[in-house]
N, C-alpha and C positions, 0 to 999 in steps of 0.2 A: 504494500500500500504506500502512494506515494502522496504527501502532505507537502501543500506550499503554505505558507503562511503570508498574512498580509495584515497590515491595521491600521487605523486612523484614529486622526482625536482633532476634535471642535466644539469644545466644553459641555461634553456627556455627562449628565447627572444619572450616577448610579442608580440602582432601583432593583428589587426582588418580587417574585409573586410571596403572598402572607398567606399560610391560613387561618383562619377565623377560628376562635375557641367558642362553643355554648357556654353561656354563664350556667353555672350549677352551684348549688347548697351544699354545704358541709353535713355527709353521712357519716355512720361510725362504718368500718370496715365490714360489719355483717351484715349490712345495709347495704353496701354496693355491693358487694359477692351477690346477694339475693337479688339485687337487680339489673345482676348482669346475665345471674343463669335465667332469668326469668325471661331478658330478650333474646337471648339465645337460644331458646325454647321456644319462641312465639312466633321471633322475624324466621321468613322462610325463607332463601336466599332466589328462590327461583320466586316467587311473586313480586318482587323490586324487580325496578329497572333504576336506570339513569336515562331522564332523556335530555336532550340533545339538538337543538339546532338554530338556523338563525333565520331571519327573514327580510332584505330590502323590499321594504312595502311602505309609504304614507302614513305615519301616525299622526294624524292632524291636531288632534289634542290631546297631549302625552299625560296632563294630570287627570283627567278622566281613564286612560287606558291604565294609566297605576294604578287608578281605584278598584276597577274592574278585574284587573289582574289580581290583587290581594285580596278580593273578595272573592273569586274561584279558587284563587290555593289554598286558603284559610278552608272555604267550605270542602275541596278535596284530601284537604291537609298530605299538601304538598310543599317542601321545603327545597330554596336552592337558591340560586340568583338571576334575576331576571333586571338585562335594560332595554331602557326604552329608548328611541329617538325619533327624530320626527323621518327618517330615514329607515326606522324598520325596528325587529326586536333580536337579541341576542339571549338565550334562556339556558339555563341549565339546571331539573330540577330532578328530584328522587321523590319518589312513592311508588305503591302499589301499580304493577301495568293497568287494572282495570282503572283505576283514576290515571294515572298519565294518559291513557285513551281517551276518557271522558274529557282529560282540559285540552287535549286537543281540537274535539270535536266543541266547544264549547266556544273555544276560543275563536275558531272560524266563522261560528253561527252568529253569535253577539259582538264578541271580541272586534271582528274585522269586517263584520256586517258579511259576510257571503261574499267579500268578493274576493277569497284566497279559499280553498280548498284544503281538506287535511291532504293528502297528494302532494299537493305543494309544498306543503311544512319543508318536505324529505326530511320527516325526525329520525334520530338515529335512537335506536332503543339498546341502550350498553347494560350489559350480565353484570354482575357484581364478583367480585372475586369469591373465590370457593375458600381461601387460606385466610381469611379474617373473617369474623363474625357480619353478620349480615347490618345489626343495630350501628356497626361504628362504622358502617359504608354510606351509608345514609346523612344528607344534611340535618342539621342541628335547629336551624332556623330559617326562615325569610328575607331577602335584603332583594328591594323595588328599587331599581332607581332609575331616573328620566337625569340623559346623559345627553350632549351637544353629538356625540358620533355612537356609533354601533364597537367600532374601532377605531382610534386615533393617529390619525398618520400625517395628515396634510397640514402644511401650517399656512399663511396667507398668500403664497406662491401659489398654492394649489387647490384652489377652488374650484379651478375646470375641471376638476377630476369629475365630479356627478356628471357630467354633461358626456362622459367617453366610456361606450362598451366595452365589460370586462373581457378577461384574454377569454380564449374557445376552454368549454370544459367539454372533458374527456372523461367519460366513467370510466370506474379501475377496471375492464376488462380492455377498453380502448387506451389505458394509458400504459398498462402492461402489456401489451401489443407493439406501442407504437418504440417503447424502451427497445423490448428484446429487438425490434425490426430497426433499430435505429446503427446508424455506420458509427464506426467508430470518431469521435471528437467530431459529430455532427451537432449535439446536444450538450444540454447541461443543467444537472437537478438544482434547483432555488429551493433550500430549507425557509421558511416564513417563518419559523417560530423562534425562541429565545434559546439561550445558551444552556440552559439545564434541562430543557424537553430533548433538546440533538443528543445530548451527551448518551441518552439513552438508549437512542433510536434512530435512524436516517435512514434514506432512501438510499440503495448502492448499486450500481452496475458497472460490469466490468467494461462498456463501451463507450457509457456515460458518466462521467464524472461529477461531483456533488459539494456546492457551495454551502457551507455552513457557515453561514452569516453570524451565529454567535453573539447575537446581540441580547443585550438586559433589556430591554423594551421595545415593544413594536413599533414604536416613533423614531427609532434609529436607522431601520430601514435602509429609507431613500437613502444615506449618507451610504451606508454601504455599497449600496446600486450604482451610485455616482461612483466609487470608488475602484469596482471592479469591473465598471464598462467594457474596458478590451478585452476582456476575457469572454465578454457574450457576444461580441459582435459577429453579424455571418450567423449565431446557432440559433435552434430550435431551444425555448425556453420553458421546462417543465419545473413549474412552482407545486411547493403543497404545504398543508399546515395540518393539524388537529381534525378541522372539519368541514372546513374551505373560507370560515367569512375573513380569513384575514386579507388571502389570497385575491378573493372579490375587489378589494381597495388597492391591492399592489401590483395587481397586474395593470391597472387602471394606471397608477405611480408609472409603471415602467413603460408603460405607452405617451407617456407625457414628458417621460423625459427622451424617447429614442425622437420624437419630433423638435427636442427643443436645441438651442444651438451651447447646452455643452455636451451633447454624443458628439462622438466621433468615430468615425469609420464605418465601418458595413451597417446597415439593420439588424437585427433578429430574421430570421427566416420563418419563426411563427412562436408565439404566446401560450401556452397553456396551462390551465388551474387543475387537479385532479378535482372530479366534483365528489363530495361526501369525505375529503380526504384522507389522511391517514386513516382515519376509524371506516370509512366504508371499503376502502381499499382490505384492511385487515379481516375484516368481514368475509371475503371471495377468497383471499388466498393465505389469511394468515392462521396461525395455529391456540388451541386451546392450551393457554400456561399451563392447567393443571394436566394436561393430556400426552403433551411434548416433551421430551428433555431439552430443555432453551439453549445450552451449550451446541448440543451436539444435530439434536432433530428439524424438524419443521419441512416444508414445501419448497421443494431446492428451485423450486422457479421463483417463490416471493422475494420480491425484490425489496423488502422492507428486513433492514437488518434491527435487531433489536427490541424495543417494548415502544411502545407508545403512550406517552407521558399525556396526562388527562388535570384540568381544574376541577378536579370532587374529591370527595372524601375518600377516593380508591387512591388516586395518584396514577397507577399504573391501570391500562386496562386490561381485563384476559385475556382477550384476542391477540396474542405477536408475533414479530416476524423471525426471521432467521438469524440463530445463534446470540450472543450477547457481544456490543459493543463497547457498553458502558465499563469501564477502569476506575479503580479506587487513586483518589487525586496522590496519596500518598506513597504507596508501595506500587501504583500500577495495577496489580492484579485485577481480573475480570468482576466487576462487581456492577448492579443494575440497582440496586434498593436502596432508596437515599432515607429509608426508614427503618432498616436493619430488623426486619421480622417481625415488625410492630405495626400497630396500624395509625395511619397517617396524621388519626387523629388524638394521639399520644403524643403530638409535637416532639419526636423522636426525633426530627432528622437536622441535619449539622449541618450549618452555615458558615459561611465566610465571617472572619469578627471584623470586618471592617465595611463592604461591600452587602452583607448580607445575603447573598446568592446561593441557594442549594448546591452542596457538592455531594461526592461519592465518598463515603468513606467507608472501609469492610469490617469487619468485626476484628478481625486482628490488630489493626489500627486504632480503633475508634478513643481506646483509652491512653494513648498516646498526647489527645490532644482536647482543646478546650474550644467549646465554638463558641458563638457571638448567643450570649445574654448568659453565659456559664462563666461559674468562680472556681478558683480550688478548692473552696469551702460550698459548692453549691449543692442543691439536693442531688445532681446527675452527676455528682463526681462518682467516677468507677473505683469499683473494688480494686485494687490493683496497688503492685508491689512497685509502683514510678513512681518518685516521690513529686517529680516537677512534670505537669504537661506544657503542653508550649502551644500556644496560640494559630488556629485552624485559618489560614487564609485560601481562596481561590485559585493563586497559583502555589500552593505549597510552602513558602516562606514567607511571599509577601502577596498584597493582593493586588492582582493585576489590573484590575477596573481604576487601580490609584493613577492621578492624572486623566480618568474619563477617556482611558484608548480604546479603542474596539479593535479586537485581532477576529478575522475571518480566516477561516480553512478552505482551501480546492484542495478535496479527496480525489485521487484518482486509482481505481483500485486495479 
C-alpha cells in the first residue's frame, strides 16, 4: 500500500463529534443490576431498529414542523436527533420498527402534506449490534433542532450552490460495477467524512485509488478540494459518506469550483455520489460482524475495507466490509473499537487531551496513557503496575490538529 501525504493550514479551528450522556438519578448498586437485567430481559434486539435518512425538501415553516415533529416522537416515543431546515430534514432516531414505520408514514401524510412519499424517504432501517445489550443501543432522549443548513459547508462565496444539480448517483450495485470496470488511474474514491469514521473504514480498490480527506469537520472540505485539485483532474470522481446527504452539498462544492477560475487543468471526466452510501452499499455486499471473522473473512468482491462508523449509540454498525483497517494510534496493531468492548454509551472511549478527537487505542495500550478529561487520580485510572501514564494525543506525542493543519492521504493500494 502506497500513502502520499499532503496538508494544509488557514486557521482551522479544531472540533470532535461528542456524545451526549442521559441525565440519570443516583441508585444504590442493586438498583441498577435490577434495572439493567430487567432491560435486558425486555429490549429484544430484533424489534429496534435505527432509522436513518435525510431529505432536500421545502420546510416553509420550521417552528411549526418542530412542533409537529416532537409531538409524533413523544406520542411514538421515539428518541434521537432530528434537524430541521428550510432546505429539508436530516433524522436519526431508534424505537420499535412498528413505530419507526408509523412516523414514517405519518410524517409524509401531515408532516409534509403528501407531497413526498415514504418511497422517497429511502430510510435506511440499521440492526442493532448483537455484542451489547439492546437498552444501551438505543437513544436516551430527544434533541429538535431548526438549523440554517441540513449540513454546513458553504460560506458566503457559495450561495450558488442551491441553484446546481448534485453529481449522478449511482446505486451500490452500479457503483460497484463501474469501480471493478474502471482502468486503472482512471478514477479516484472522495472519503466525505471526518478523520475518525476513515480511520475505521474506507472504500479500497486496487485500480482506484482513495482520498482520505481527514478532516475534523465537514466545513473543511472545500479547503481540501482546493488543495488536491491536480490530483482529480482528467478523473472520474466517486464520492461517498455515511449515507449520502453530505455528498448531496459536495459534489455541488466541487462543481462550482471545477467552473471557477482557481481549477486548473483538465475537468473531471464525471461526478458521482454512491446513493444510500456507505450503509446501503454494506447492505448488498457487506458482511454480518457477528457472522464473519472481520480479520480474515467477508465478500472478496466488497470493496468497502473495514467497519462503518455510525452517529448513534452503536458507533459501529453490523453490517462490514472487508478485513480490519483501523491501527491502535500507539503500538500500530490492528485495532477497530474506539470503545474497547464497552458500549459507546459508557463514555469509554479515549480522546486526544488537546484536540479532542476519537483515537484507537487497544487494550494493551490503553493503561499506558491518560486521555482528555482523565487524572492520575481519576475514577478511570487502570489497575496497573505504571506508576506515570503520559498524556494521549492524536499523533502519538503531540497533537497534530496543533496549528489547525489538515494532513490528507492518497491511498493507492
Amino acid at each position: 500500500m502506497k500513502v502520499a501525504n499532503g496538508s494544509t493550514s488557514k486557521g482551522m479551528t479544531p472540533n470532535a463529534h461528542t456524545t451526549g450522556v442521559t441525565p440519570w438519578t443516583e441508585m444504590s448498586s442493586d438498583e441498577v443490576a435490577s434495572e439493567e437485567e430487567e432491560a435486558s430481559i425486555s429490549l429484544d434486539h430484533d424489534k429496534y431498529n435505527i432509522l436513518l435518512f435525510y431529505l432536500y425538501h421545502e420546510i416553509s415553516n420550521t417552528d411549526d414542523h418542530l412542533a409537529f415533529q416532537r409531538n409524533l416522537c413523544s406520542t411514538l416515543d421515539l428518541n434521537g436527533r432530528i434537524r430541521i431546515s428550510v432546505e429539508g430534514l436530516n433524522v436519526v432516531l431508534s424505537g420499535t420498527i412498528e413505530n419507526l414505520k408509523e412516523y414514517e408514514k405519518q410524517l409524509c401524510k401531515d408532516g409534509l402534506n403528501q407531497e413526498i412519499d415514504v418511497k422517497s424517504l429511502d430510510s435506511k432501517y440499521c440492526r442493532l449490534r448483537k455484542d451489547l445489550s439492546a437498552s444501551s443501543q438505543l437513544f436516551g432522549h430527544l434533541s429538535i433542532k431548526v438549523t440554517p443548513d441540513l449540513v454546513t459547508l458553504e460560506d458566503a462565496r457559495f450561495k450558488s450552490l442551491d441553484e446546481r444539480s448534485a453529481a449522478v448517483h449511482l446505486s451500490p450495485s452500479e457503483w460497484h460495477e463501474a469501480i471493478l470496470n474502471s482502468e486503472k488511474g482512471d478514477g479516484i474514491f472522495i472519503d466525505a467524512r471526518n478523520i475518525y469514521e476513515s480511520k475505521v473504514g474506507y472504500f479500497a480498490s486496487d485500480n482506484v485509488p482513495t482520498l482520505l480527506t481527514n478532516t475534523r469537520r465537514y466545513s473543511q472540505l472545500p479547503q481540501v478540494l482546493n488543495d488536491v485539485a491536480p490530483a482529480l483532474a482528467g478523473k472520474h470522481l466517486y464520492m461517498y459518506c455515511t449515507g449520502g446527504v453530505r455528498c448531496e452539498k459536495l459534489s455541488k462544492y466541487m462543481k462550482y469550483l471545477i467552473d471557477s477560475e482557481e481549477w486548473k487543468g483538465e475537468k473531471p471526466k464525471g461526478i458521482y455520489q454512491l446513493h444510500g452510501g456507505i450503509q446501503r452499499y454494506l447492505e448488498q455486499y457487506g458482511n454480518d460482524i457477528d457472522e464473519s471473522v472481520v480479520n480474515e473473512g467477508g465478500d472478496s468482491q466488497c470493496l468497502f475495507k473495514g467497519r462503518n462508523f455510525v452517529f448513534d449509540q452503536r458507533r459501529i454498525d453490523p453490517q462490514v466490509g472487508l478485513g480490519t483497517v483501523g491501527k491502535c494510534v500507539l503500538c500500530h496493531s490492528l485495532h477497530s473499537d474506539y470503545d474497547n468492548g464497552k458500549s459507546p454509551n459508557e463514555n469509554n472511549e479515549l480522546r486526544c487531551c488537546r484536540c479532542r478527537v476519537l483515537l484507537l487505542v487497544c487494550n494493551s495500550c490503553r493503561d499506558r496513557v491518560l486521555t482528555h478529561g482523565e487524572s492520575e487520580d481519576g475514577e478511570r485510572k487502570a489497575d496497573t503496575m505504571v506508576n506515570v501514564r503520559v498524556k494521549l494525543f492524536c499523533g502519538g506525542e503531540k497533537c497534530v490538529n496543533e496549528g489547525n493543519v489538515l494532513e490528507y492521504d492518497l491511498i493507492e493500494n
